[in-house]
C-alpha positions as CSV (number, residue, x, y, z in Angstrom):
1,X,-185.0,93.8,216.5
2,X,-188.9,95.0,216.9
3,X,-191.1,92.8,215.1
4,X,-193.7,95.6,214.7
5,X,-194.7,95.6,211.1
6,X,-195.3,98.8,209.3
7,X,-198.8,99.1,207.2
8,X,-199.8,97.2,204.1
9,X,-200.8,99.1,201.1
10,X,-204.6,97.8,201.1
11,X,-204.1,97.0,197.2
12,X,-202.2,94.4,198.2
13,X,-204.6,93.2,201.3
14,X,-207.4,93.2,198.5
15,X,-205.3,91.6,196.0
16,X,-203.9,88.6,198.0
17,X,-206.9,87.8,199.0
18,X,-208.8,88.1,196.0
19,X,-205.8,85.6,194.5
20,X,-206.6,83.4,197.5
21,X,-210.1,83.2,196.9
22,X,-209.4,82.9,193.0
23,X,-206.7,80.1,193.7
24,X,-209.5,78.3,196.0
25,X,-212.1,77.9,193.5
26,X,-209.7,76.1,191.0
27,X,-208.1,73.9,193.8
28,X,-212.0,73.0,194.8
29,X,-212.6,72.4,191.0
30,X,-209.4,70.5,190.5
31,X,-209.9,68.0,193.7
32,X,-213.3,67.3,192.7
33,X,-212.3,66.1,189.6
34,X,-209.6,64.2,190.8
35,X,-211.7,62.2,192.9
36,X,-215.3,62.3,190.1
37,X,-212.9,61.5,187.5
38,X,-211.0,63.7,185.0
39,X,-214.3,63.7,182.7
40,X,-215.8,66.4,184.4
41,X,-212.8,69.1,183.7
42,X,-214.4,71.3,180.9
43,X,-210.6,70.9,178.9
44,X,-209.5,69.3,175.4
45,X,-208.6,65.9,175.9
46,X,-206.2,65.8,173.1
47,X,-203.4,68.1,171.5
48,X,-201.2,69.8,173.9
49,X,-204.0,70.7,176.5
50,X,-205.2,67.9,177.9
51,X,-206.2,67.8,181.5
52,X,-207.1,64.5,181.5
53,X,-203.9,63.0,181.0
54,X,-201.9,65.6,183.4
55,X,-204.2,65.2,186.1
56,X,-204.0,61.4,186.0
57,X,-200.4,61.3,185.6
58,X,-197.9,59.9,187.9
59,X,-196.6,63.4,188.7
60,X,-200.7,64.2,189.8
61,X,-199.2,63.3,193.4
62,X,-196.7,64.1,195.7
63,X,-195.6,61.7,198.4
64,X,-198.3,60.0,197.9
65,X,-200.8,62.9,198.3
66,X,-203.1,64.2,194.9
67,X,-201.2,67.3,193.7
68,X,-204.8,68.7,194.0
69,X,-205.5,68.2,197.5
70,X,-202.2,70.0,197.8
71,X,-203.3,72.5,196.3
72,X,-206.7,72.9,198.2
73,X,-205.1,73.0,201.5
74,X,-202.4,75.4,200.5
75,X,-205.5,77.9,199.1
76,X,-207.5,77.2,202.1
77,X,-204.4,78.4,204.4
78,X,-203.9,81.5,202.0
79,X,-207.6,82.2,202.4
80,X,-208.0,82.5,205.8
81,X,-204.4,84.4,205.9
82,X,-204.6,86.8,203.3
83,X,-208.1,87.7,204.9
84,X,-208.1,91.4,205.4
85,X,-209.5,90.8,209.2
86,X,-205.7,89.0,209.5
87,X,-203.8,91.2,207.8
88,X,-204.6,94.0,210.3
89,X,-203.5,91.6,212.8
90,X,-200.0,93.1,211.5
91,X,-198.6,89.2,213.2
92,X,-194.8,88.9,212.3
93,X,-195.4,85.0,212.3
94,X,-198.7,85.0,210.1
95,X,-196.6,87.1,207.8
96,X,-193.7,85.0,207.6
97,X,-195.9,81.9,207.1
98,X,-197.3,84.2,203.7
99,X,-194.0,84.7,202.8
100,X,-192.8,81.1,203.4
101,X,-196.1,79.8,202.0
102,X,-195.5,81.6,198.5
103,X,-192.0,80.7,198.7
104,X,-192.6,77.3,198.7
105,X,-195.6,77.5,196.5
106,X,-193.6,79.0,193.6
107,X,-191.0,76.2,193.9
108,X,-193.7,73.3,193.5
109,X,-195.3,75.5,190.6
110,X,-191.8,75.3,189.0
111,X,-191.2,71.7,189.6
112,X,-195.0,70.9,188.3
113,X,-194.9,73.3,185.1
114,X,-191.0,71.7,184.5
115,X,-193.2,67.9,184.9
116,X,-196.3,69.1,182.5
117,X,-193.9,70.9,179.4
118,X,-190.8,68.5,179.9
119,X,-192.2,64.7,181.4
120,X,-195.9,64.8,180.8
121,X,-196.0,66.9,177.2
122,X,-199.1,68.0,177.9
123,X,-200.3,71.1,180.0
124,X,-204.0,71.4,181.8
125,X,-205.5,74.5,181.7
126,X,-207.1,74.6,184.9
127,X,-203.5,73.7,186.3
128,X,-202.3,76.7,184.6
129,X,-204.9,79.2,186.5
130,X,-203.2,77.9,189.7
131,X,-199.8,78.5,188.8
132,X,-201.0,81.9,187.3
133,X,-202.3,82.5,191.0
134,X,-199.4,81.1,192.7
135,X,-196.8,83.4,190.6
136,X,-199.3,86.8,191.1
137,X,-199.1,86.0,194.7
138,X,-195.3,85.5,195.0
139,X,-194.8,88.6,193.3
140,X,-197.7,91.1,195.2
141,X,-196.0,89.2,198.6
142,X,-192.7,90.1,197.7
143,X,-193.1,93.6,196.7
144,X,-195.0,94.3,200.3
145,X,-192.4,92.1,202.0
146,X,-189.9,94.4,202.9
147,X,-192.2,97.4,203.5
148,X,-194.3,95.4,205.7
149,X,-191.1,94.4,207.9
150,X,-189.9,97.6,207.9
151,X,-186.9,97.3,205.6
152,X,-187.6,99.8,202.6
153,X,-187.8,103.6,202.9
154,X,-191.1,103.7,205.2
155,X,-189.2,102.4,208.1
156,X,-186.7,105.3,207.7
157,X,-189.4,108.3,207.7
């Protein structure tokens, strides 16, 4: 099996990292105020959104870890990967780590959004953006996935 991959549209180059970059600020913004104290998220603090009350929640961490901090490492890593300098590094590995990455990110995104609607009653906006991020990601990495490893019709021609 060759592990050369084929081309990226750069569309999707542009986009990923663009989401990256977009995801990063909000995980910055988010693990500030985890640490400053929920006062400083510009969000309603009553009704249905109310950042306060998911970001302090018991579900705000994960092993022991702030969900936020979680968050700011993952957008860190999907940064510096989703970089268009990395992406022409056409790496089998540094691709499978995207895919893997946005795998797993979409799976906590479901478990958190599942916690916020169903355990917490309450959403957070800002915690929104991220899962907005984390599901455009998933679905620009899985529509370059298999033309990037050479499974759809490019590999063929």
């Amino acid at each position: 099996m060759s592990r050369t991959l084929q081309p990226v549209s750069r569309w999707a180059v542009y986009t990923t990292w663009l989401l990256s970059l977009v995801g990063l600020g909000l995980a910055i913004y988010l693990t500030i105020a985890h640490y400053e104290g929920s006062q400083i998220l510009a969000c309603s603090d009553t009704g249905l959104v109310n950042c306060a009350k998911v970001t302090t929640s018991a579900q705000s961490y994960f092993l022991g870890i702030p969900v936020a901090v979680l968050g700011l490492a993952n957008f860190v890593i999907f940064t510096i990967i989703n970089s268009p300098w990395v992406w022409r590094m056409k790496n089998y590995w540094v691709h499978v780590a995207r895919i893997s990455l946005s795998i797993g990110g979409m799976i906590f995104v479901l478990w958190l959004v599942y916690a916020e609607l169903i355990i917490i009653n309450n959403i957070c906006l800002y915690c929104t953006g991220v899962h907005i991020v984390t599901f455009a990601m998933f679905v620009v990495l899985m529509r370059v996935a298999p033309e990037q490893l050479g499974w759809g019709r490019s590999a063929t021609q």
